[in-house]
MARVEXMI-411810 format. One line per field, with one value per residue (C-alpha): residue number from 1; x, y, z. Coordinates in nm, 2 decimals, decimal comma, padded with zeros to 4 digits. Layout:
num <- (NUM ...) .
X <- (X ...) .
Y <- (Y ...) .
Z <- (Z ...) .
# end
This chain:
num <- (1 2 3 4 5 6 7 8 9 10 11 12 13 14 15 16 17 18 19 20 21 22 23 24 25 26 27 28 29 30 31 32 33 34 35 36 37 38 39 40 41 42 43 44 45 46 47 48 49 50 51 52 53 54 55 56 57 58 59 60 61 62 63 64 65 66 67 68 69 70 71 72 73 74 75 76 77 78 79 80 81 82 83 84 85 86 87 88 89 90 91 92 93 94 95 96 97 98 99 100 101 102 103 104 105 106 107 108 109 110 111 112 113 114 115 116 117 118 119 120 121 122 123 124 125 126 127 128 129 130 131 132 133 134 135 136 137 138 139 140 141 142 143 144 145 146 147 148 149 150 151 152 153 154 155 156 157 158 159 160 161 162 163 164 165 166 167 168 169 170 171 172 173 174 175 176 177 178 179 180 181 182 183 184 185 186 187 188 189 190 191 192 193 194 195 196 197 198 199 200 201 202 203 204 205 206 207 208 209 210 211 212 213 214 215 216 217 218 219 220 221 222 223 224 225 226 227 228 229 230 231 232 233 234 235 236 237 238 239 240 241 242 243 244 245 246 247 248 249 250 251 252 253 254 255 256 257 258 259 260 261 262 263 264 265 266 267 268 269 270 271 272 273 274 275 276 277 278 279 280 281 282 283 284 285 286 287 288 289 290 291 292 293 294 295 296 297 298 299 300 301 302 303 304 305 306 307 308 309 310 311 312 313 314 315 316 317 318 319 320 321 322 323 324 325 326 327 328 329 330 331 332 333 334 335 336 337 338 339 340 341 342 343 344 345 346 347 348 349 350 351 352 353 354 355 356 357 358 359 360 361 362 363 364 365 366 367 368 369 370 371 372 373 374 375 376 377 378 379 380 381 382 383 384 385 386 387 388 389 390 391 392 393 394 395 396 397 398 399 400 401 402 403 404 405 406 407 408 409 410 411 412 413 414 415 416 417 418 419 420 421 422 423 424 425 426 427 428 429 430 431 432 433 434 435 436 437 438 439 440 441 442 443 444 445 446 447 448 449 450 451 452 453 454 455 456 457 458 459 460 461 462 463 464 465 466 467 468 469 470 471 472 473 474 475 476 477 478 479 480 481 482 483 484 485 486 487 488 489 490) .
X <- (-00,26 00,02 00,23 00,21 00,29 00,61 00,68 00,64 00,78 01,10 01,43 01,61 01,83 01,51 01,36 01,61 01,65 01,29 01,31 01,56 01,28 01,04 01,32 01,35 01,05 00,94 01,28 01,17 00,78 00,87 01,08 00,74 00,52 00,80 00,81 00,41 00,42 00,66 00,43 00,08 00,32 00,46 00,17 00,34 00,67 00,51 00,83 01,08 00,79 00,80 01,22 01,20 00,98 01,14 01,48 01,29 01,32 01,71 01,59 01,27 01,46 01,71 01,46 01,33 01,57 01,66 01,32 01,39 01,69 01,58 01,28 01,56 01,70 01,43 01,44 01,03 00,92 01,16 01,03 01,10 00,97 00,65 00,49 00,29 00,10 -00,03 -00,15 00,23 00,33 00,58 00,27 00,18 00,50 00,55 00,24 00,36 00,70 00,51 00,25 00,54 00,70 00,40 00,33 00,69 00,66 00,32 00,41 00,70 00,48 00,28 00,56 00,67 00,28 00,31 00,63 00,55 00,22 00,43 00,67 00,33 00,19 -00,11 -00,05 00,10 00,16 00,47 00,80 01,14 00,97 00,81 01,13 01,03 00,71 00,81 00,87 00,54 00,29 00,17 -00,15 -00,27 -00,49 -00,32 -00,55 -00,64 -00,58 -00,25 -00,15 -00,24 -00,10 00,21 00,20 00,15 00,41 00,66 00,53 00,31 00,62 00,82 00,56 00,53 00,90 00,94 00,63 00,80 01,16 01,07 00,80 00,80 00,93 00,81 01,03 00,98 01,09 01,42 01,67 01,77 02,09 02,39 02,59 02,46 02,18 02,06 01,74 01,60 01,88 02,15 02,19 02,28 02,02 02,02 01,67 01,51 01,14 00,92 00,92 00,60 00,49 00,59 00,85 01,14 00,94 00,84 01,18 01,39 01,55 01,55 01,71 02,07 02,30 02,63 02,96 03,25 03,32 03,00 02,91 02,54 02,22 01,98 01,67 01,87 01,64 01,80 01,81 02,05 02,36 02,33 02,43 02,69 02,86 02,73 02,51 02,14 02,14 02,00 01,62 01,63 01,74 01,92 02,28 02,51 02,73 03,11 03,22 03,50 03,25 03,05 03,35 03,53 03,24 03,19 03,19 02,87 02,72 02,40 02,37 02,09 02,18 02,48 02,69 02,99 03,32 03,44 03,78 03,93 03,91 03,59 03,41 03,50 03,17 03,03 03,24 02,98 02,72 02,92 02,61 02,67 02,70 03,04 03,21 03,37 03,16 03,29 02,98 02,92 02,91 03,29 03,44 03,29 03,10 03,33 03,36 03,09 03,10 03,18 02,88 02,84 02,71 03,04 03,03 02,64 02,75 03,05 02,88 02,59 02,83 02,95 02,66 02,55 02,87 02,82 02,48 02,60 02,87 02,62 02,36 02,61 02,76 02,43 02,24 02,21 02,33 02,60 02,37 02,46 02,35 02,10 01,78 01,67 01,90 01,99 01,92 01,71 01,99 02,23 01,98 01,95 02,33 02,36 02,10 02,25 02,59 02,45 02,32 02,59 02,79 02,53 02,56 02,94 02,96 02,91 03,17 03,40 03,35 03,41 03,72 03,84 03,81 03,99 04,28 04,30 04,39 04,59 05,01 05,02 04,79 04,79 04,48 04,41 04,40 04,21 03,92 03,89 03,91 03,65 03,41 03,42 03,36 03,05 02,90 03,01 02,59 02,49 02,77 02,84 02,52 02,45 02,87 02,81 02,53 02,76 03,00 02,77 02,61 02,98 03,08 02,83 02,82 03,25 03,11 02,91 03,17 03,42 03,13 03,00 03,32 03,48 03,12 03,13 02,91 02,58 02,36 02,07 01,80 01,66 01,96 02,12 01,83 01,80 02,21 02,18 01,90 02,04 02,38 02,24 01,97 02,27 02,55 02,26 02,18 02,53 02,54 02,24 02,36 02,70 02,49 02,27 02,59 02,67 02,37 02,39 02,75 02,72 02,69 03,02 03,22 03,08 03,22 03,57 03,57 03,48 03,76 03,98 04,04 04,13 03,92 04,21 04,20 03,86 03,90 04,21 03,99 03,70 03,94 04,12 03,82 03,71 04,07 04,04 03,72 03,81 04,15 03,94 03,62 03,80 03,99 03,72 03,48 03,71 03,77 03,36 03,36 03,60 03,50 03,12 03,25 03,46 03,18 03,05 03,26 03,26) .
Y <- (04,71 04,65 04,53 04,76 05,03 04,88 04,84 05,20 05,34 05,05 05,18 05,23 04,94 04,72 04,86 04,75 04,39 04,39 04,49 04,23 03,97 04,11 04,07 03,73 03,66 03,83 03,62 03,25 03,35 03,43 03,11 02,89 03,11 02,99 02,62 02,65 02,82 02,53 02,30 02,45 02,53 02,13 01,93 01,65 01,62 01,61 01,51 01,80 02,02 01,85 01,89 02,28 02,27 02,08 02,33 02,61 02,39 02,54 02,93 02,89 02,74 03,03 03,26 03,15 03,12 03,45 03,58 03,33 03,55 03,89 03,79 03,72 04,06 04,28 04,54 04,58 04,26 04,17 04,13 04,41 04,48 04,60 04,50 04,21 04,45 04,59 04,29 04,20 03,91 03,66 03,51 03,85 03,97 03,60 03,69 04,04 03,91 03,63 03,92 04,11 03,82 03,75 04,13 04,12 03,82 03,86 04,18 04,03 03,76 04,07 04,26 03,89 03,82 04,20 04,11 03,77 03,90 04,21 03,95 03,75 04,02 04,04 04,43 04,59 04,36 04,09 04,30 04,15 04,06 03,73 03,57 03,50 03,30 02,99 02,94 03,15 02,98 03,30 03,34 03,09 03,16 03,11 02,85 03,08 02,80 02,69 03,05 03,16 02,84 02,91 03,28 03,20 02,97 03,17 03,43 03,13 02,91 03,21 03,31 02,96 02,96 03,24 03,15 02,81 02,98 03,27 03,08 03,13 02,83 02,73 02,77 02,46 02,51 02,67 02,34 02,25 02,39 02,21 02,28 02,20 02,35 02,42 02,33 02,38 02,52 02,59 02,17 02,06 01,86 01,73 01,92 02,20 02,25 02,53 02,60 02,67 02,98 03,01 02,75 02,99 03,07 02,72 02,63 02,87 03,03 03,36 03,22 03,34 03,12 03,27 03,17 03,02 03,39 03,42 03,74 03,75 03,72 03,45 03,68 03,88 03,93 03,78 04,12 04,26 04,10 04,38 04,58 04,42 04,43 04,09 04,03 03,89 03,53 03,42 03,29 02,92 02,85 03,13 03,13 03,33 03,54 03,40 03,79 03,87 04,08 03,73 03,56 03,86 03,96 04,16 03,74 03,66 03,42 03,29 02,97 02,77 02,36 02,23 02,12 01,90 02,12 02,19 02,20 02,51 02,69 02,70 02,39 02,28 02,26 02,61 02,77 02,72 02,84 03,22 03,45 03,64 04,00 03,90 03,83 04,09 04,32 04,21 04,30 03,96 04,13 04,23 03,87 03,64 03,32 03,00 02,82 02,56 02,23 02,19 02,16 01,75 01,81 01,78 01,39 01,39 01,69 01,51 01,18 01,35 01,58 01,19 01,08 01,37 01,34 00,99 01,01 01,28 01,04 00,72 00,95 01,09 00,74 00,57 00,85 00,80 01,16 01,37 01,56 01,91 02,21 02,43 02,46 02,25 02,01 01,88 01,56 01,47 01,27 01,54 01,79 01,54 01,55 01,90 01,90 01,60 01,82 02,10 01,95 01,80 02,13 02,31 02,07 02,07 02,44 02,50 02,23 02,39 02,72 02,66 02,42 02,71 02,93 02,68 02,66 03,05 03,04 02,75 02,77 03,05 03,30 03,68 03,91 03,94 03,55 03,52 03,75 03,63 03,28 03,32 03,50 03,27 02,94 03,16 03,23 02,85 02,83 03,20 03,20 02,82 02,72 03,05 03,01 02,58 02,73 02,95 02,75 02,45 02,74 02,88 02,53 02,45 02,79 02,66 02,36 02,52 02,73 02,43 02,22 02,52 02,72 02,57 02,59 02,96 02,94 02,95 02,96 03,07 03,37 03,15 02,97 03,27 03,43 03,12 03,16 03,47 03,40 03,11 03,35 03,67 03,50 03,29 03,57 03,82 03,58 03,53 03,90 03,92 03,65 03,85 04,16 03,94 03,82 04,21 04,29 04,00 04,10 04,48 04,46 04,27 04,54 04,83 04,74 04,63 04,99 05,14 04,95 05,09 04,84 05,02 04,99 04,91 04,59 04,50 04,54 04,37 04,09 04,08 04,10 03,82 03,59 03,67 03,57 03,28 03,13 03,26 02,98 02,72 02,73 02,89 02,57 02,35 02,50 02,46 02,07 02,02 02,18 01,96 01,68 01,78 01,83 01,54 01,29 01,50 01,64 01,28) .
Z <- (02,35 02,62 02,36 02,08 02,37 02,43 02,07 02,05 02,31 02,28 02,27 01,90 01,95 02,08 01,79 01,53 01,66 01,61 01,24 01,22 01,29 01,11 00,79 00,84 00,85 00,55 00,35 00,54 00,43 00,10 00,03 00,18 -00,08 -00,35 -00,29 -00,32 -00,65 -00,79 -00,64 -00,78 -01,13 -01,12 -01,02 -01,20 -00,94 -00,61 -00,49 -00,58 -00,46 -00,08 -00,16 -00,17 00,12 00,34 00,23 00,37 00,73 00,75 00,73 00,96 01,23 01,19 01,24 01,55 01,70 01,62 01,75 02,06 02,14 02,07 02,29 02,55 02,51 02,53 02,88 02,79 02,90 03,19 03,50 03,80 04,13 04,20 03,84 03,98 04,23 03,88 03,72 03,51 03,65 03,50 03,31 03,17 03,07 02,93 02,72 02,59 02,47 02,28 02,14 02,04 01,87 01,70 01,56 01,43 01,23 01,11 00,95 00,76 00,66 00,53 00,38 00,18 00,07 -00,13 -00,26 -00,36 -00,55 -00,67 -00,89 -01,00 -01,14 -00,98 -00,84 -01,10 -01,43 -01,43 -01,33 -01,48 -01,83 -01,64 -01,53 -01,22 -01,37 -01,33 -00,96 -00,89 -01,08 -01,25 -01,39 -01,16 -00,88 -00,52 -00,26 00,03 00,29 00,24 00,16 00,51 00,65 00,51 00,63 01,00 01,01 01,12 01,36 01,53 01,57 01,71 01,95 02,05 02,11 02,33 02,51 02,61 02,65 02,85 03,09 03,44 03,69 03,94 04,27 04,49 04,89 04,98 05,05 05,40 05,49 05,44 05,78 06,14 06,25 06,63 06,79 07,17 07,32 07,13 07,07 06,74 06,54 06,16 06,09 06,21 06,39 06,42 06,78 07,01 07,13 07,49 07,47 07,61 07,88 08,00 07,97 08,17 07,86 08,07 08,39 08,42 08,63 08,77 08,63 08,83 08,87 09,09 08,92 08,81 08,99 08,97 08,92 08,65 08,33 08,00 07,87 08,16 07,95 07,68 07,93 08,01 07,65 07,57 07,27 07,33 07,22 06,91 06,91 06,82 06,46 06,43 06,39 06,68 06,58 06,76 06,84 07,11 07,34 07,39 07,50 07,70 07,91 08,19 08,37 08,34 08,09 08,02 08,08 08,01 07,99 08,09 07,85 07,85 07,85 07,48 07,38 07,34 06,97 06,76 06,68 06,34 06,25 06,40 06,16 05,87 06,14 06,19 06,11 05,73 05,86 06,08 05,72 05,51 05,36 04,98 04,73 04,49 04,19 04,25 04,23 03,94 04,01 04,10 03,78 03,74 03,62 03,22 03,05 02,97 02,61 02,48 02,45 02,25 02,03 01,89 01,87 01,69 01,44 01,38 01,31 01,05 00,90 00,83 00,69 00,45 00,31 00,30 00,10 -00,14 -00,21 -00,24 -00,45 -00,88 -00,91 -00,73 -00,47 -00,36 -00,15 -00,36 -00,38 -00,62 -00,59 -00,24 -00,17 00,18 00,34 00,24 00,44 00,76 00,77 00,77 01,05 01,26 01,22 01,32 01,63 01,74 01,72 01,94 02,21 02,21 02,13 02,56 02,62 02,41 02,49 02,84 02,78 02,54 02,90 03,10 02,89 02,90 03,29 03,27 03,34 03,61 03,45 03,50 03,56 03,23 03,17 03,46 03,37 03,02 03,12 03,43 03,20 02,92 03,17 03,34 03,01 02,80 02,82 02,69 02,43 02,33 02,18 01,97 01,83 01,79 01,54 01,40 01,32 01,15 00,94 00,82 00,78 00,51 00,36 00,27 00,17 -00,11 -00,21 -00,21 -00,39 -00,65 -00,70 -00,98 -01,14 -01,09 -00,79 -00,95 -00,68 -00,82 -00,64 -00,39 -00,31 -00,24 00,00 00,15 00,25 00,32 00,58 00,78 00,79 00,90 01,15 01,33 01,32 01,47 01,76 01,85 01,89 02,08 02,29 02,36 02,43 02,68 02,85 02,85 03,02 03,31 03,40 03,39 03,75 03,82 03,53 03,73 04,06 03,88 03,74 04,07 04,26 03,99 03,73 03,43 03,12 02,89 03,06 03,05 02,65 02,64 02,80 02,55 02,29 02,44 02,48 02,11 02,01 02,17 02,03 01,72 01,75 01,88 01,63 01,30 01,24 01,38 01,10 00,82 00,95 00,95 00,63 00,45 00,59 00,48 00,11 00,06 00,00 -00,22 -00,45 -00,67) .
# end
């Protein structure tokens, strides 16, 4: 009920990605339904039946991932203060996103199961004077089982999906510091103990000895100092802040164990231990994150794009008949290349994403550089993956245009929606993936806006970063591409 609420009550953008899902779900339910009705029309070739099946793998991955991402996006289920004391938790809203996930898919599953039995004939008489009857088996009756089976394929594997992408983790015990910290009186120790109760007291932490000066009196209460214009010393643990009052006192100073003299200056190592609200007031969304380290999937993605690559051409050279793209006539090594490539580009998109934002600030760069460049090594994770996807998706839709185009690019119906899918799903989630990165720096472009950046410059940036990958990936697609088609065009 919770989650048909915030369907309703979504906002019109939520509401569209969500029809988005629902589309592709109906297109990747529809193709299953078709490679069923070959296989109940063909009993004979088992084989080219399991072909057109395992060619719906490419569109069902598409649209989970899709749903994956949408899930990702949506303000509904995200978690915010006070909605555990009501009973939604990170569990609960985990739940309601999968829920959601699941309603969208099941009614394009729906909407494809009406469809599919519309072109059958089994509603209203065969449409399109029965062309359509021999990939649907018409006249035949459709096994209940494997129908459903087939129809809950894709809004269970994109629940499932979000449920294991948006789970909560677990946060283990904050990490010891990394500077010095102080124990029983002010002494520096490695780790840090819970003290007793009463241990000031036993200890003398309230007896103040007099100075050199001679000012002070031996029965004066710790708290007398404050009057003086001397902060009250730090409980034990707690950092002190190094202020000029404490040092130009009134001459007195608590003392509490003597210490062997310092040199003059701050110890290099209490400089780490000056407490936070002595620093600047700077806000952290107004300077970006330091860059990070380069993500370290660049290596695996271009030694599995290698590896794809090469088990396209070994397929293609060993097969009895030039294999292509379609679908009903792609060969399966020709398919596990295309996946293996589009692996590998996945895991390297990140590395070059952020590579591609490191070479942006690079020779002396300006603001403009800077901020472009920053963002894009912040975000190489968000942003990489989704445009790796991209790119493996574009590069074999030039393939079959390079492979098919002096043919007159003959796709065929369910070629065609199956291209159509994987494009749309992929291009869609690298939009929701920008808008995501929108969303998580909004903070940071509200306070540049508010310490008077001018907005003409934050476009200039996006349209700079977008320039950039668009350098980097456009001739990195057409080099997979050719590379993909070469073997094949024999």
């Amino acid at each position: 009920m919770l989650a048909l609420r915030l369907t309703r009550d979504a906002h019109p953008a939520v509401q569209l990605r969500r029809l988005l899902v629902a589309a592709a779900s109906a297109g990747t339910a529809f193709l299953l339904l078709c490679a069923l009705g070959y296989a109940m029309g063909h009993p004979g070739s088992p084989g080219t039946g399991l072909l057109r099946l395992a060619w719906c793998a490419p569109p069902l991955a598409a649209t989970v991932y899709f749903a994956v991402a949408v899930a990702r996006t949506d303000p509904g289920t995200k978690p915010r203060p006070g909605l555990s004391a009501i009973g939604l938790g990170p569990v609960r809203l985990m739940a309601v996103s999968a829920t959601t996930t699941a309603l969208s898919g099941t009614l394009g599953s729906m909407l494809a199961l009406l469809f599919f039995l519309h072109l059958r004939g089994d509603l209203t008489g065969m449409p399109f004077d029965g062309a359509a009857a021999d990939f649907l088996a018409a006249g035949r009756p459709l096994p209940l089982p494997g129908t459903l089976t087939l129809l809950a394929v894709v809004p269970l594997g994109a629940s499932i999906a979000v449920a294991l992408t948006l789970r909560p983790t677990e946060t283990g015990p904050a990490p010891a510091p990394a500077g010095p910290t102080y124990g029983r009186f002010g002494a520096y120790r490695r780790t840090s103990a819970p003290e007793t109760f009463g241990t000031y007291g036993r200890f003398g932490r309230q007896i103040v000895r007099p100075t050199d000066s001679g000012a002070g009196e031996p029965g004066e209460p710790a708290g007398s100092d404050e009057q003086h214009g001397a902060p009250a010393l730090a409980r034990t643990g707690e950092t002190v802040p190094a202020t000029a009052a404490a040092v130009r006192s009134a001459g007195t100073a608590v003392s509490v164990v003597d210490e062997p003299a310092q040199p003059s200056g701050p110890h290099p190592e209490a400089l780490d231990a000056v407490a936070p609200d002595t620093a600047p007031a700077v806000s952290d969304a107004v300077l970006l994150d330091a860059p990070t380290a380069a993500p370290s999937g660049l290596p695996w993605g271009i030694a599995v794009l290698t590896a794809g690559l090469a088990v396209e051409t070994y397929t293609s050279r060993t097969a009895p008949t030039p294999p292509d793209l379609t679908f009903s006539g792609a060969a399966p090594g020709v398919l596990m290349g295309w996946a293996l490539a589009a692996v590998g580009l996945a895991l390297a998109g990140p590395g070059l994403t952020h590579l591609c934002g490191r070479l942006l600030q690079s020779a002396r760069p300006g603001a403009l550089r800077l901020l472009a460049g920053r963002v894009l090594m912040a975000e190489a994770t968000r942003v990489g993956r989704p445009l790796g996807v991209v790119c493996a998706v574009l590069s074999a839709a030039y393939a079959m245009v390079l492979l098919h185009g002096p043919d007159g690019l003959s796709l065929g119906p369910l070629t065609t929606l199956g291209v159509v899918l994987v494009t749309g799903c992929t291009v869609a989630t690298l939009l929701t993936a920008a808008v995501e990165a929108r969303q998580t720096r909004s903070e940071t472009t509200a306070a540049l806006v508010r310490l008077g950046a001018p907005a003409r410059m934050l476009r200039g940036a996006a349209l700079l970063r977008a320039g950039a990958l668009l350098a980097l990936f456009g001739p990195l697609t057409l080099a997979v591409a050719e590379l993909a088609a070469l073997p094949l065009a024999r």
